[in-house]
C-alpha positions, 0 to 999 in steps of 0.5 A, a space after each residue: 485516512 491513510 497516514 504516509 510519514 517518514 521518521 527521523 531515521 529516514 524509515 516510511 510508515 505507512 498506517 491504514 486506520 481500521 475505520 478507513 478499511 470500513 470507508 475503503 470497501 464502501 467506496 470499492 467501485 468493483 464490489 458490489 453495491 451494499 457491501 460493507 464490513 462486519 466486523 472490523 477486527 477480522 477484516 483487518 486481520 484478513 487485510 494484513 494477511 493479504 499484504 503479507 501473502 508472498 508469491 513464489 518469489 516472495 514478492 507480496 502486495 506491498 512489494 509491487 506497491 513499492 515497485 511501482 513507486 519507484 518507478 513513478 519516482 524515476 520517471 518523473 526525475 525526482 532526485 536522490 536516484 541515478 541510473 548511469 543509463 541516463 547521463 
């Protein structure tokens, strides 16, 4: 199961279990049916290239998870976020 803690220094960690990535790619809707992983380690090493592989902005998948955060954040009026658009 995917763990989302935030630390006593206010910083978010998110932590994916190898063995979640396995259940991840069997529940996949868009891959094929059947599919599932073989080995582990290199699977996960690949997934960590995924999320670090930067376009050429330098924005990665990571960024646009957050980005969109945000703005669900926002728009639903959670506090500690002020736009003075909005006053």
């Amino acid at each position: 199961m995917i763990n989302i803690k935030q630390t006593k220094a206010g910083d978010i960690t998110i932590r994916i279990p190898r063995s979640y990535l396995r259940y991840a790619v069997s529940m996949a809707e868009f891959l094929p049916e059947g599919t599932r992983v073989t080995n582990t380690k290199a699977f996960s090493d690949a997934i960590v290239r995924k999320l670090e592989c930067q376009e050429e902005d330098g924005t990665t998948p990571v960024h646009l998870m957050l980005d969109g955060a945000i703005d669900r954040a926002f728009e639903d009026g959670e506090e500690g976020i002020h736009c003075p658009d909005y006053d």
